[in-house]
TORNULO-77992 format. One record per residue (C-alpha): x, z, y; residue number from 1. Coordinates in steps of 0.5 Angstrom, whole numbers, plus 500, padded with zeros to 3 digits. Example, Ala and Ser with C-alpha at 12.3 -4.5 7.8 and 13.67 -1.06 7.14 Angstrom:
BEGIN
[[525, 516, 491], 1]
[[527, 514, 498], 2]
! end
This chain:
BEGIN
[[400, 822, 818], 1]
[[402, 816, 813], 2]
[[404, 810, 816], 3]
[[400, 803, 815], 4]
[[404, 797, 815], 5]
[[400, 792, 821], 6]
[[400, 787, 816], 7]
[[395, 782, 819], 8]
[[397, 782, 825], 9]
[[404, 780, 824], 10]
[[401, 774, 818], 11]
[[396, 772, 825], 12]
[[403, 772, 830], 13]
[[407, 768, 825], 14]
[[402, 763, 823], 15]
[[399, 762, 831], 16]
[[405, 764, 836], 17]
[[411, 763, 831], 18]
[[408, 757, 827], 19]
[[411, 759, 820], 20]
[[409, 752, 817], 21]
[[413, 748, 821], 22]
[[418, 752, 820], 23]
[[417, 751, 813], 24]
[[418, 744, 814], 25]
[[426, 746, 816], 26]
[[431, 745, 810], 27]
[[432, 750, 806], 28]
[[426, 753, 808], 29]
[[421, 749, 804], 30]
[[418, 755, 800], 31]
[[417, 760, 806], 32]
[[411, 758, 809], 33]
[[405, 763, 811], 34]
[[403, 765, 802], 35]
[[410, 766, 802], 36]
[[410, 770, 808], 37]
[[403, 775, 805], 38]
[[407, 776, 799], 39]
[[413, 778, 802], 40]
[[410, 783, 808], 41]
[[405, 787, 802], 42]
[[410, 788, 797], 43]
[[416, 791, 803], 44]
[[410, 794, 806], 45]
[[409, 799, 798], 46]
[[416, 801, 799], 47]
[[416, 802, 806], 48]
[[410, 806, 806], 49]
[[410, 809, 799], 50]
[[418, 811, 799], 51]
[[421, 810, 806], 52]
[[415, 814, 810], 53]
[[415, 820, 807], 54]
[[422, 821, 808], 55]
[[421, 820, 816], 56]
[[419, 828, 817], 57]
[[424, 831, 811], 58]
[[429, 828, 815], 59]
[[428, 830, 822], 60]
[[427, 838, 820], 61]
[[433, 837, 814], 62]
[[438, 833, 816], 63]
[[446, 828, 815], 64]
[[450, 835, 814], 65]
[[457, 834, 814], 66]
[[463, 839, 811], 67]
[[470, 838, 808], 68]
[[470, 831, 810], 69]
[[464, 829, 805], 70]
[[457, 827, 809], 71]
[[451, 829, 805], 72]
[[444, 825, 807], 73]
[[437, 827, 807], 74]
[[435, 829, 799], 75]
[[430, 823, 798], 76]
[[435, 818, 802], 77]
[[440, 817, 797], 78]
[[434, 814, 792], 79]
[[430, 811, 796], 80]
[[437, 806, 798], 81]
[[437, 805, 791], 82]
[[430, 802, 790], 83]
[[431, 798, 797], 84]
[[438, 795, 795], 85]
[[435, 794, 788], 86]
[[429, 790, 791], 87]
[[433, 785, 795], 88]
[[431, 788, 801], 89]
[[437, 788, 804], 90]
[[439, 781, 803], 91]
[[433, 778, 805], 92]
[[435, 774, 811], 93]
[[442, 772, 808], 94]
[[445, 767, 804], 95]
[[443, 765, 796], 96]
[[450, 763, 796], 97]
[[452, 771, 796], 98]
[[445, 773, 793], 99]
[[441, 774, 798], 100]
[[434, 770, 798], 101]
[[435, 765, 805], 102]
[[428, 767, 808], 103]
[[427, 766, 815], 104]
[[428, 771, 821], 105]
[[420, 770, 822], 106]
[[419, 773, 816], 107]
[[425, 779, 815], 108]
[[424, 781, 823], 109]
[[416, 783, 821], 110]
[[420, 787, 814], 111]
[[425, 790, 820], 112]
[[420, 793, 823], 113]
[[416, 796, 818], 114]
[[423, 799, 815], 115]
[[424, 802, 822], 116]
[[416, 804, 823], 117]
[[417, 807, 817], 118]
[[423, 812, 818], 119]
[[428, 810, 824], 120]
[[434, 814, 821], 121]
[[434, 811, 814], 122]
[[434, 803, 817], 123]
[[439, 804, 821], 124]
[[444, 803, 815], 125]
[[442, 797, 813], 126]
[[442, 794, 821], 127]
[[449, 795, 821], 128]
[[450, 791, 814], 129]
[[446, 785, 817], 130]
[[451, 786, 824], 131]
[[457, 786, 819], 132]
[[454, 781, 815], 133]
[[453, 776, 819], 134]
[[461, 777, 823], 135]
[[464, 775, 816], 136]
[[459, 769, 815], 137]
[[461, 766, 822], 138]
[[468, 769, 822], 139]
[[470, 771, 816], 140]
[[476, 768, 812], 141]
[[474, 765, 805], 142]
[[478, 771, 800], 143]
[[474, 776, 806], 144]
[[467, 773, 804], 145]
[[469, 773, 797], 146]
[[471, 780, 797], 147]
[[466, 784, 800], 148]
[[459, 779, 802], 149]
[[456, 780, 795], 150]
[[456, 787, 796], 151]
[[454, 788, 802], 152]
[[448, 782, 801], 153]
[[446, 786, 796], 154]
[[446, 793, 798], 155]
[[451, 795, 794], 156]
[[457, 796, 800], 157]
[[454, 798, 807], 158]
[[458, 796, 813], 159]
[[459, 799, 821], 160]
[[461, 797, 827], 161]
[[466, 800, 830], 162]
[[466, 799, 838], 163]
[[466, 806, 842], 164]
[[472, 811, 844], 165]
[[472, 817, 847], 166]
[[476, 812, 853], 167]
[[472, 807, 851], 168]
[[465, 807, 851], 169]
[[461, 800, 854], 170]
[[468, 799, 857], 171]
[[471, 795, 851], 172]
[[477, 793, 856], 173]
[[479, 800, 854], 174]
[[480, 800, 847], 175]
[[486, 803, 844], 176]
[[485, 802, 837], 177]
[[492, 799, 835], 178]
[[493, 795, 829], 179]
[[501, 794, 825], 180]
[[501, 787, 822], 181]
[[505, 788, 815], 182]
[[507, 780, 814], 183]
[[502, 780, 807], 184]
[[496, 778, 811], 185]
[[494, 786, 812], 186]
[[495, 790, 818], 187]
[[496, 797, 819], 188]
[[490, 801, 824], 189]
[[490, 807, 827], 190]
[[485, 811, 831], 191]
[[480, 815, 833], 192]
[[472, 812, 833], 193]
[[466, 815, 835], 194]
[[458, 814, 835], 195]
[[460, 810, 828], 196]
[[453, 810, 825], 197]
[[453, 811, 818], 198]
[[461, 811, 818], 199]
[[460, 816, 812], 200]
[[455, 817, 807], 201]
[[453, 818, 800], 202]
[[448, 812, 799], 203]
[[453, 807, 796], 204]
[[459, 807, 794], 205]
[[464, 803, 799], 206]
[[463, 802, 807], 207]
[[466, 796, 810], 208]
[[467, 798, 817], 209]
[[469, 792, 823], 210]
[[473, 795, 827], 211]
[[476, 793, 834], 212]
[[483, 794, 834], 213]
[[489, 791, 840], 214]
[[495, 788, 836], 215]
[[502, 789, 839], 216]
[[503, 785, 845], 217]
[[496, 782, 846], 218]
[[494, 780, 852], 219]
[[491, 787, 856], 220]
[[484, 787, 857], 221]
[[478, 784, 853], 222]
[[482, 778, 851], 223]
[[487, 782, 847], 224]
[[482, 785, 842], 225]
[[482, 784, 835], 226]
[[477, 785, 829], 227]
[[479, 788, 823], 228]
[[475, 789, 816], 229]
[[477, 796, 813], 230]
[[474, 799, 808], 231]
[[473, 805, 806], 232]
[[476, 804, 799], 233]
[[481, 799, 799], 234]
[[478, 793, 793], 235]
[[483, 791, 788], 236]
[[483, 784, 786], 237]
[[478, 784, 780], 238]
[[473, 787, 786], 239]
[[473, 794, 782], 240]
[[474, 800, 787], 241]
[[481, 802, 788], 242]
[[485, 807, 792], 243]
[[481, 811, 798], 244]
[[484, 808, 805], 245]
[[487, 812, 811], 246]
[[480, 813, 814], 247]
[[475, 819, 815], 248]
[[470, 822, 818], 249]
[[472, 828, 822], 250]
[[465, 831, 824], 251]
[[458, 828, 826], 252]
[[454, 828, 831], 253]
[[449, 834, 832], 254]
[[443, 829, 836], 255]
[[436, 830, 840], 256]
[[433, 824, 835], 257]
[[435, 820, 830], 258]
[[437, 827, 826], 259]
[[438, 824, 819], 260]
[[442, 818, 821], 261]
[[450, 821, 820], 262]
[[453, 818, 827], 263]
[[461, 820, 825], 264]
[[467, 820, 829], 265]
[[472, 817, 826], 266]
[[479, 817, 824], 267]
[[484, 812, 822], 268]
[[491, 813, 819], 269]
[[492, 820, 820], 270]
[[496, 819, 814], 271]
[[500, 812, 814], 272]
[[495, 807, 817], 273]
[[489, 804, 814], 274]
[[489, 798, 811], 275]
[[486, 793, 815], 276]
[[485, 784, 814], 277]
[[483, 781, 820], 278]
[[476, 777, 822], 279]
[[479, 770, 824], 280]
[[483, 770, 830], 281]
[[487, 775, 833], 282]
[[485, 776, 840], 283]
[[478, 774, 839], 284]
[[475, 780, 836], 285]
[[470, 781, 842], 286]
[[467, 774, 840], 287]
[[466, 775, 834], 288]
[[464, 783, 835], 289]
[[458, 779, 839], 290]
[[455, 776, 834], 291]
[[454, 783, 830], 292]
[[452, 785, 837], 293]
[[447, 780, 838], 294]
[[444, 781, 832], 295]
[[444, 788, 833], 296]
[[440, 787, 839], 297]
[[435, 784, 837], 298]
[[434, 788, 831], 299]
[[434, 795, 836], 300]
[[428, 792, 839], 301]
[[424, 791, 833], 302]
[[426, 798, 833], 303]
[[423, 800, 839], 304]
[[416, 796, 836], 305]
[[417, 800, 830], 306]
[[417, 807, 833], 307]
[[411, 805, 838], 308]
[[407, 802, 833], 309]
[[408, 808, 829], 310]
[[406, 813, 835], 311]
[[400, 809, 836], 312]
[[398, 809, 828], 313]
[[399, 818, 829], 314]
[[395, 818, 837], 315]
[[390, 814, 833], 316]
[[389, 818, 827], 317]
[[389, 825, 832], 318]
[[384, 822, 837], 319]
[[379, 820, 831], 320]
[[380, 828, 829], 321]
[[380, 832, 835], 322]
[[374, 835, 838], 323]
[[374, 837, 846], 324]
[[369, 837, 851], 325]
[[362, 832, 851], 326]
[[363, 825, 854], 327]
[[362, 823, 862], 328]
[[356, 819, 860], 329]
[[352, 824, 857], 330]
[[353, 819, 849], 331]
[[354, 825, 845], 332]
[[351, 832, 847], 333]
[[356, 836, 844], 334]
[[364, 836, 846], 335]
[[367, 830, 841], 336]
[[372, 827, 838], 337]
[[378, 825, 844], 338]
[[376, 818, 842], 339]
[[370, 819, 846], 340]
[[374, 820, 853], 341]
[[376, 814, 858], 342]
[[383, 816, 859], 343]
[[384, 817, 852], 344]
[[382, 811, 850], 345]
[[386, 808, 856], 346]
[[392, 810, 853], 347]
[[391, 808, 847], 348]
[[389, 801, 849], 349]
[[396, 801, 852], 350]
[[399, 803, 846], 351]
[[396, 798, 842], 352]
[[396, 793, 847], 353]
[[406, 794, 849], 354]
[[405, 794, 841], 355]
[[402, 787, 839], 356]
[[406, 784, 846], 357]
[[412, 786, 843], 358]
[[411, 784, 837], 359]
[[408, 777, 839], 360]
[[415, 776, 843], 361]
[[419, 778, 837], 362]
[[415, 774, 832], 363]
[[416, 768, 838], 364]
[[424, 769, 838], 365]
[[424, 770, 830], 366]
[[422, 762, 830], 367]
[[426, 760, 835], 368]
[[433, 763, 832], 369]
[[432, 760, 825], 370]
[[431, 754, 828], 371]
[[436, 754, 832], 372]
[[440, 756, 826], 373]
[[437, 751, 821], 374]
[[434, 745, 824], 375]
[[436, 739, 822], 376]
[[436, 736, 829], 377]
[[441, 737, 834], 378]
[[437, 737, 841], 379]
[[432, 741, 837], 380]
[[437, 746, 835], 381]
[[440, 747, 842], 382]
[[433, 748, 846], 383]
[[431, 754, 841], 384]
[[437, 757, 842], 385]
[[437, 757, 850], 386]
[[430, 759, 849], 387]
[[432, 765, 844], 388]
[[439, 767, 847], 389]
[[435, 768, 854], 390]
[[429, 773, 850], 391]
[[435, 778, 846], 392]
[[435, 782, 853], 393]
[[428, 782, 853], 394]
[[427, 784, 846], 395]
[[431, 789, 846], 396]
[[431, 791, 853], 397]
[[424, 790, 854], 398]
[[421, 793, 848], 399]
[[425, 799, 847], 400]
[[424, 802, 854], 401]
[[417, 800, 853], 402]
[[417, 804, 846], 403]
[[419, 811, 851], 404]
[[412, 809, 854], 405]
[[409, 809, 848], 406]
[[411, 815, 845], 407]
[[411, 819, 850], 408]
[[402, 817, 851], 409]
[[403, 819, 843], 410]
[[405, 827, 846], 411]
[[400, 827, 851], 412]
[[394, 824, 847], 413]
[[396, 830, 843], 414]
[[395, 835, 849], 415]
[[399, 841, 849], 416]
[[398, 841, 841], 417]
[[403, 834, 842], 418]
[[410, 838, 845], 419]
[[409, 842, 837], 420]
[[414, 840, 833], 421]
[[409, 841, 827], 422]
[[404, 835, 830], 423]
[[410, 830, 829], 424]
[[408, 826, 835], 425]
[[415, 829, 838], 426]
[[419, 827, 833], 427]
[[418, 820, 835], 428]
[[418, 820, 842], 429]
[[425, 824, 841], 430]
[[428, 819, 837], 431]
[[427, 813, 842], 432]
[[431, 815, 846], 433]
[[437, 812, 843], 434]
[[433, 805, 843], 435]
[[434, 804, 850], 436]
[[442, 807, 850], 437]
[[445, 804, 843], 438]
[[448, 796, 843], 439]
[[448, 796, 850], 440]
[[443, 800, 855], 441]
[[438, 797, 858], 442]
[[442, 795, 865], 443]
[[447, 792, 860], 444]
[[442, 788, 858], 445]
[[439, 787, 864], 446]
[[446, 784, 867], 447]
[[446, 779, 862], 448]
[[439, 777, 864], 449]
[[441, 776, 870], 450]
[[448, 774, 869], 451]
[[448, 769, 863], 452]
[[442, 768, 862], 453]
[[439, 766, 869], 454]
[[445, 765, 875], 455]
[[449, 761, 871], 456]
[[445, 756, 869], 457]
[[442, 756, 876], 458]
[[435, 758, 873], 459]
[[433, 753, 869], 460]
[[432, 756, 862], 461]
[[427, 761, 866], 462]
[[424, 755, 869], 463]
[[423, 751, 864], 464]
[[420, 758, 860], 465]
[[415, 759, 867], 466]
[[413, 751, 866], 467]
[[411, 753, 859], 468]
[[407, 759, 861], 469]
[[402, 754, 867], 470]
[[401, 750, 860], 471]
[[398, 756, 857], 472]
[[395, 758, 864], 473]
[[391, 752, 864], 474]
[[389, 751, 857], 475]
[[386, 758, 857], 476]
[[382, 756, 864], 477]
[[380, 750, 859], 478]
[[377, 754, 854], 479]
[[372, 757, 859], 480]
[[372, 765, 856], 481]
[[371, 770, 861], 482]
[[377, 773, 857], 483]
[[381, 767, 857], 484]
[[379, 767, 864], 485]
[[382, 774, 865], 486]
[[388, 773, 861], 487]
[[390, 767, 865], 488]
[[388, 769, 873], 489]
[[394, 775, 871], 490]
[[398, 771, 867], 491]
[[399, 766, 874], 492]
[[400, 771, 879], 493]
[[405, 774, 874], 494]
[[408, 768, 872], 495]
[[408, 766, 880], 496]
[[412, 772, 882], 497]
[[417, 772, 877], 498]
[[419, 766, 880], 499]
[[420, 768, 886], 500]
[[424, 773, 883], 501]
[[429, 768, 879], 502]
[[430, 764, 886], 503]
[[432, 771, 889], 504]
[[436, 773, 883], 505]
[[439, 765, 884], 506]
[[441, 765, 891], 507]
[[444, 772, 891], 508]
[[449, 773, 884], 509]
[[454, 770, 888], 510]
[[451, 771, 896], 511]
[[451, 779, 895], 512]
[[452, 780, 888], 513]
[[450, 788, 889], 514]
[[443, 785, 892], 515]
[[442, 782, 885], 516]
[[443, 786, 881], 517]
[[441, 793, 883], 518]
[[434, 789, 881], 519]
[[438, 787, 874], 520]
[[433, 792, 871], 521]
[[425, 791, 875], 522]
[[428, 784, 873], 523]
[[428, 785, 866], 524]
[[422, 789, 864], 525]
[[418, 784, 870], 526]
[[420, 778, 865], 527]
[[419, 782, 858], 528]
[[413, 784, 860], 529]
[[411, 777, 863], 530]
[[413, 774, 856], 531]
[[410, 778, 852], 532]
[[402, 778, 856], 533]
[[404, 770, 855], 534]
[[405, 771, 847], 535]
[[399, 774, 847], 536]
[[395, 769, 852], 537]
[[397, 764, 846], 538]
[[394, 769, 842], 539]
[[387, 769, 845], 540]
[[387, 761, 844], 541]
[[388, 762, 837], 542]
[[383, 768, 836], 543]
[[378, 763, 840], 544]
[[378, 758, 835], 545]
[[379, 762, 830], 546]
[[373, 767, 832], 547]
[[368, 760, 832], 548]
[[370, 758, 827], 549]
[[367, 766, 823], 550]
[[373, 768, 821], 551]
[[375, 775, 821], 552]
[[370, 777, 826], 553]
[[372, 784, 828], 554]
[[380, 783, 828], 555]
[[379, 777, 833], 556]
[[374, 781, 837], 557]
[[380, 787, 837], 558]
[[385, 781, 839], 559]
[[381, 778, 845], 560]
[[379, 786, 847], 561]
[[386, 788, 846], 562]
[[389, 782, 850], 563]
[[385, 782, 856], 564]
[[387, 790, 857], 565]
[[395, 787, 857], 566]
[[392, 784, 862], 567]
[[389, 786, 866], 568]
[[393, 793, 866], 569]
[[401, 792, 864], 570]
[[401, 785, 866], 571]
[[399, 786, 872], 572]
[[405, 791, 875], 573]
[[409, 784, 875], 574]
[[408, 784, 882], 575]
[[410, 790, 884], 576]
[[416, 790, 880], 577]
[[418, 783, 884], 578]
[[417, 786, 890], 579]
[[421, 792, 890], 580]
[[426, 786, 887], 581]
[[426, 782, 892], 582]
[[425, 787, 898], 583]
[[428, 794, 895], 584]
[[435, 792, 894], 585]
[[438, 794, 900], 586]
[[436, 802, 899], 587]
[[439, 801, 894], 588]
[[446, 802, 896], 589]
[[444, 804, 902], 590]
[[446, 811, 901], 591]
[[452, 813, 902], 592]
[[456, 816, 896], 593]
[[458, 822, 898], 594]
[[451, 824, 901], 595]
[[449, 824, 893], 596]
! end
């Protein structure tokens, strides 16, 4: 099965919801609009589909393989990073001043997702690089920035993040990693790390690992974290490869999914001390693991699409082939192809529908973020990024919880032939299951939106969103399409549930906190959902016009029929999701621990 870049959806996505001209209109951004866009996506897509892709099956059955201290990747893996370091590819969205090609998120989100449709495990290195990437940006010291940000902005060092210990998991107050200053700007680190993905490999030829570390005397606790650059080769002053510092893998992780990506335990100063330099401050190292953590976050839930979209293509492709029992409405006399059949067709359609929502929600978040960052005006910048801190849980909470549905509708559109491991349906729905762990399980996620997101500021952000959803509301009925019809009935019963939900959410994070967060999740995949059918109600009011106007006829068709699914079948669960939010927290708690 070969993989399809979704090209044309993710061009209609940012032209119509994310509205990739305006954002062009940002300094900096001149050249970025919806030409250069195509231009990017198709060439991304050859190497993704001709290159990556390949290599997704190879590496599940022939994966990382540790021995002597050395990892050894996927015969293929090595190259194939050669040709995406040497195309850019890995310094899209990043500065030119480091050698990067400073596009906007709303164009490297659409590659991010191709890349990891393409092979899950491979994209995994250069997520972490774009985490490391931007903690340096933001955080980094001038001689850090001159160091070691060229290298990684073009692929020529890849860089970790170094959270978890074996004490320490989502826990960061428990971190025992310690680091010595030596009174010449470096610091001595040691101890032990693990759940490093790519934190060994043989595809370039430095790793620059972030690591949180306590200084002697920091306060204990989260404040008294710190981060620290250690890379695997020290660097001399001419920027050339000096000594290997004191860290080293000591085993990798055997895993269900994601076989090819080297996940490492890690030690530090077995052997004296690693050296290390210090990322900004000392005792704000969580700040700035953060921002590589926000933007992890968001990255992982592009994940999630791009494995759903990816089981969808491979569900698609088999229920086309796949020959078993004549129709129910008699149209074919002979047993037929699967696609034939309402249930299967069901399931297809909600595939195809969670991928395009998803895909509409990150796209819309996309152009937030680089306003947020980029915009010249300052209230402008403040109110995309509201917008865009509120839609990173949903992002990543949402869409990967939604790509275990989809993968798993991959296996049982297969049938029993989708459990064999040689159909590669499984593989993917394997490899999912760490989207809804990694940077953050989905009820972390689901805290913060309940937390930060909502109780904090009284749920104003989440209002002033819902306010934003009745216009779309309104301008569907407006249009007088059944489907727009449809899509706006749905899309106000959701609408008016979730806030319910958030005044419910409001008057209880202090009253009974326990009440507000044993919702914490049905919250978050109630809002995702909800703000995903929202994009895709935009969609429909593009599509119309565009489809009286004769363009691309069958593609606007398919998006109306796909939207009005969303609707009437994934947007429709919001209600019960409220409910058992509103009224099902009690039961909640209300068995006894040691009854369980």
């Amino acid at each position: 099965m070969t993989y399809k870049a979704p090209i044309k959806d993710m061009l209609f996505d940012m032209e119509h919801l994310a509205q990739i001209e305006q954002v062009a209109q940002i300094p900096g951004f001149e050249d970025a609009g919806l030409e250069t866009a195509q231009a990017v996506l198709e060439e991304c897509a050859k190497l993704c589909e001709g290159v990556v892709a390949p290599l997704n099956v190879p590496g599940d059955l022939n994966p990382s393989s540790f021995k002597d201290g050395v990892v050894t990747t996927t015969p293929g893996f090595a190259d194939a990073f050669k040709q995406y370091a040497e195309g850019g590819w890995q310094g899209l969205q990043h500065p030119a001043d480091f050698g990067g090609q400073g596009l906007p998120k709303t164009i490297g989100a659409a590659c991010i997702e191709m890349l990891n449709s393409a092979n899950l495990s491979f994209a995994l290195c250069p997520l972490l690089t774009d985490g490391a990437i931007e903690a340096l940006l933001t955080a980094g010291s001038d001689a850090l920035k001159s160091t070691y940000l060229e290298k990684l902005v073009t692929g020529e060092w890849t860089g970790t993040m170094n959270l978890t210990e074996p004490q320490a998991g989502s826990d960061l107050a428990l971190v025992r990693t310690r680091a010595e200053p030596q009174g010449d700007s470096s610091y001595k680190v040691f101890g032990t790390k693990i759940f490093i993905t790519y934190g060994e490999h043989d595809m370039a030829d430095n790793i620059v690992h972030l690591v949180l570390a306590r200084v002697a005397g920091a306060p204990e606790g989260v404040k008294g974290i710190s981060l620290f650059v250690v890379p695997k080769f020290l660097v001399n002053q001419d920027g050339s490869l000096g000594k290997r510092n004191d860290v080293h893998c000591v085993s990798i992780e055997h895993k269900m999914g994601i076989k090819a990506s080297p996940t490492a335990v890690l030690q530090f100063g077995d052997n004296g001390g690693a050296i290390g330099y210090l990322v900004g401050e000392e005792n704000r190292g969580l700040e700035y693991m953060f921002i590589m953590m926000n933007a992890a976050r968001y990255a992982v839930g592009l994940q999630g699409l791009a494995v759903a979209e990816r089981a969808y293509q491979h569900a698609v492709a088999y229920a086309k082939e796949r020959v078993q029992s004549r129709p129910v409405d008699g149209s074919v006399k002979a047993s037929a192809t699967i696609i034939h059949h309402p249930d299967v067709r069901r399931m297809l359609m909600t595939m195809r529908a969670s991928n395009e929502g998803c895909r509409a929600m990150a796209t819309a978040a996309a152009a937030a973020y680089d306003a947020a960052h980029h915009h010249p005006d300052a209230e402008v910048r403040q109110a995309n990024q509201t917008f865009y801190e509120f839609m990173v849980p949903l992002v990543k909470g949402y869409s990967t919880e939604m790509s275990l549905e989809v993968t798993s509708l991959g296996v049982q559109v297969h049938g029993g032939m989708g459990f064999i491991e040689e159909t590669g349906a499984a593989q993917y729905y394997r490899d999912a299951k760490i989207l809804t762990i990694y940077e953050g399980t989905t009820a972390i996620q689901a805290n913060d939106l309940v937390g930060r997101k909502t109780a904090r500021d009284g749920g104003l952000t989440a209002k002033a969103i819902a306010s934003q959803i009745e216009k779309t509301e309104a301008a569907l009925h407006a249009s007088g399409t059944d489907t727009a019809k449809a899509v706006a009935r749905n899309l106000a019963q959701a609408r008016q549930a979730f806030v319910q939900v958030v005044d419910f959410i409001v008057a209880q994070a202090k009253a009974d906190p326990n009440a507000a967060y044993a919702g914490s999740v049905p919250y978050l995949m109630l809002t995702g959902n909800l703000v995903a059918g929202w994009q895709l109600g935009r969609s429909v009011l593009a599509a119309q016009e565009l489809l009286s106007k004769g363009q691309d006829t069958a593609f606007m068709q398919a998006k109306l029929a796909t939207a009005q699914f969303y609707a009437e079948h994934i947007l429709t669960r919001v209600p019960g999701q409220a409910d058992a939010v509103i009224n099902g927290a009690a039961s909640v708690m209300a068995l006894p621990m040691e009854l369980f």
